[in-house]
SETI-383820 format. One record per residue (C-alpha): residue number from 1; residue in three letters; x, y, z. Coordinates in Angstrom, 2 decimals, m for minus. Each point is the difference from the previous one (the first is absolute). Layout:
   num   residuo        c1        c2        c3
   NUM       ALA         X         Y         Z
...
This chain:
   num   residuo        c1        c2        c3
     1       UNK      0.00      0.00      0.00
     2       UNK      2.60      2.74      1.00
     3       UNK      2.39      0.99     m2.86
     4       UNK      2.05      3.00      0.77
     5       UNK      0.78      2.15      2.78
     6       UNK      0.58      3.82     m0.15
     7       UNK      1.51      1.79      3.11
     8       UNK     m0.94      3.43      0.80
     9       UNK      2.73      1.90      1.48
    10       UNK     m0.29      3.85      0.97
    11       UNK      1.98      3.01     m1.94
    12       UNK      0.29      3.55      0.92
    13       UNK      1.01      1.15     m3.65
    14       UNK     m1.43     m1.60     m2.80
    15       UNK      2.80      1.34     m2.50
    16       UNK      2.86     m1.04      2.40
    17       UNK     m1.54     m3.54      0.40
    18       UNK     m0.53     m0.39     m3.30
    19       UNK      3.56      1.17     m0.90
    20       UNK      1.90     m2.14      2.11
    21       UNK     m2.07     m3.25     m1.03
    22       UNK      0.43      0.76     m3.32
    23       UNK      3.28      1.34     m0.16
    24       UNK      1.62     m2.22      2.27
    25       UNK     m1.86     m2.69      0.27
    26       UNK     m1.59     m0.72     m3.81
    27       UNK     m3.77      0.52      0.68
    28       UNK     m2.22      1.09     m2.11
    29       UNK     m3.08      1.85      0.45
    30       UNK     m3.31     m1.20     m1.06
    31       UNK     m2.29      1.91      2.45
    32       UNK     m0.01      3.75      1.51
    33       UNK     m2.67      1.37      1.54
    34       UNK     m0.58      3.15      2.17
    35       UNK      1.17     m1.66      3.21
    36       UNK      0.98     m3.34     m1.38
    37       UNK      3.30     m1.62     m2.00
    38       UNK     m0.33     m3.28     m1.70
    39       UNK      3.79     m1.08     m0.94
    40       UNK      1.22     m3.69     m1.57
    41       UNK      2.58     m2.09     m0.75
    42       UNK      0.23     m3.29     m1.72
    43       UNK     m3.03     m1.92      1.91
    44       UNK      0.13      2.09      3.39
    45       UNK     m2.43      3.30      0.44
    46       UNK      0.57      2.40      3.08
    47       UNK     m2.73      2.69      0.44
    48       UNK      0.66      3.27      2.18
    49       UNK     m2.70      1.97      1.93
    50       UNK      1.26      3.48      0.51
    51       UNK      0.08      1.00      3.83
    52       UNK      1.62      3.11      0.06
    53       UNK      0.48     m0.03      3.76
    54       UNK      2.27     m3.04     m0.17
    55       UNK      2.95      0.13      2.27
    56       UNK      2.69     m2.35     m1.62
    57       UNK      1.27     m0.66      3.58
    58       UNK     m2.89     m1.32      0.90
    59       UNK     m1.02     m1.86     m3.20
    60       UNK      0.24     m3.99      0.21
    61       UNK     m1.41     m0.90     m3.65
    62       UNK      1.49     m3.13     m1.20
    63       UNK     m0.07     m1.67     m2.95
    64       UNK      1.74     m3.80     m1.19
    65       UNK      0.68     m0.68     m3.27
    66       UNK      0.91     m3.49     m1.48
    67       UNK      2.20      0.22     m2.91
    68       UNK      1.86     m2.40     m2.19
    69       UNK      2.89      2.28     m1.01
    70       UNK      1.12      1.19      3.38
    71       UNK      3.72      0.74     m1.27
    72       UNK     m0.86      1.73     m3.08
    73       UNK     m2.56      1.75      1.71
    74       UNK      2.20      0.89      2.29
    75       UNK      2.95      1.29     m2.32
    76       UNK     m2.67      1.74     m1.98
    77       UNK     m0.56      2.39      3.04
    78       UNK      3.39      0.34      0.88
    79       UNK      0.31      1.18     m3.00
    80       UNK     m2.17      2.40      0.56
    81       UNK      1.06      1.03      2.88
    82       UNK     m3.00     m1.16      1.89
    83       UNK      0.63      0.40      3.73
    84       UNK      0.35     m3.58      1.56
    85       UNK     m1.68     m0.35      3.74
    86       UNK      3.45      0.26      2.34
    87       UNK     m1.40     m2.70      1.53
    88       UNK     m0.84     m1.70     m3.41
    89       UNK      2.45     m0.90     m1.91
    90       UNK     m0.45     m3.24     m2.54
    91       UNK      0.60     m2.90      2.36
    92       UNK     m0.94     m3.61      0.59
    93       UNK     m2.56     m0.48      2.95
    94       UNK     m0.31     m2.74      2.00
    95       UNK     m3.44     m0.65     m1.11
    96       UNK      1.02     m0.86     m3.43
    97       UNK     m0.46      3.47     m1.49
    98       UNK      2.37      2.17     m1.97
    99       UNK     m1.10      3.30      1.00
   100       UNK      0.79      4.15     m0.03
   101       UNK     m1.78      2.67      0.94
   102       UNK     m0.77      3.74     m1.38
   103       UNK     m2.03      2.73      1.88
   104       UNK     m1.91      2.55     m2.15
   105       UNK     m0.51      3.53      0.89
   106       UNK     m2.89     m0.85      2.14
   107       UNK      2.48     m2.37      1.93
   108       UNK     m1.78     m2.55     m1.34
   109       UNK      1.45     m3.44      0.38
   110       UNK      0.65     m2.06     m3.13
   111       UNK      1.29     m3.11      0.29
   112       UNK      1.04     m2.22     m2.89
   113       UNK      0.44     m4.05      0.41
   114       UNK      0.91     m2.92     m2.13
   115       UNK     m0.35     m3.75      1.31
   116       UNK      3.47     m1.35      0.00
């Protein structure tokens, strides 16, 4: 019965969300509304409320996304110069994941896994 999911995560700034997922990440948009961003990638689609109050410090949106690429993802961005989580870094987990993480201007977590 269920056949996607679609997280909502808040933004303060449409244009500055939608910059960095595009321009760093490689998003595309394919919904914007007064109030509302629709961005996608491959198979995975994020959609951002706007909540112009937001404090980032106080933000705890998180988002996990599988991927089958991890290390060309993962050089892509570099590339890039995508801001890696300090904390993030590509690394083996113990559960069996090879994972990294990004925060977006919202302080928003991503965090990007591949089944070893």
């Amino acid at each position: 019965m269920l056949t996607d999911i679609n997280p909502k995560l808040p933004m303060r700034d449409k244009k500055v969300t939608s910059e960095f997922y595009i321009n760093k990440l490689g998003f595309k948009e394919i919904g914007d509304y007064q109030g509302y961003l629709m961005l996608q990638k491959d198979k995975i689609e994020i959609h951002f409320f706007e909540f112009k109050e937001l404090d980032p410090k106080e933000n705890y949106g998180q988002v996990y996304i599988r991927t089958d690429k991890i290390d060309d993802f993962y050089k892509s961005l570099l590339a890039k110069q995508t801001e890696i989580h300090p904390n993030g870094k590509l690394d083996t987990k113990p559960w069996g994941q090879k994972e990294f993480s990004v925060l977006d201007p919202d302080n928003n977590l991503l965090t990007f896994g591949q089944r070893i």
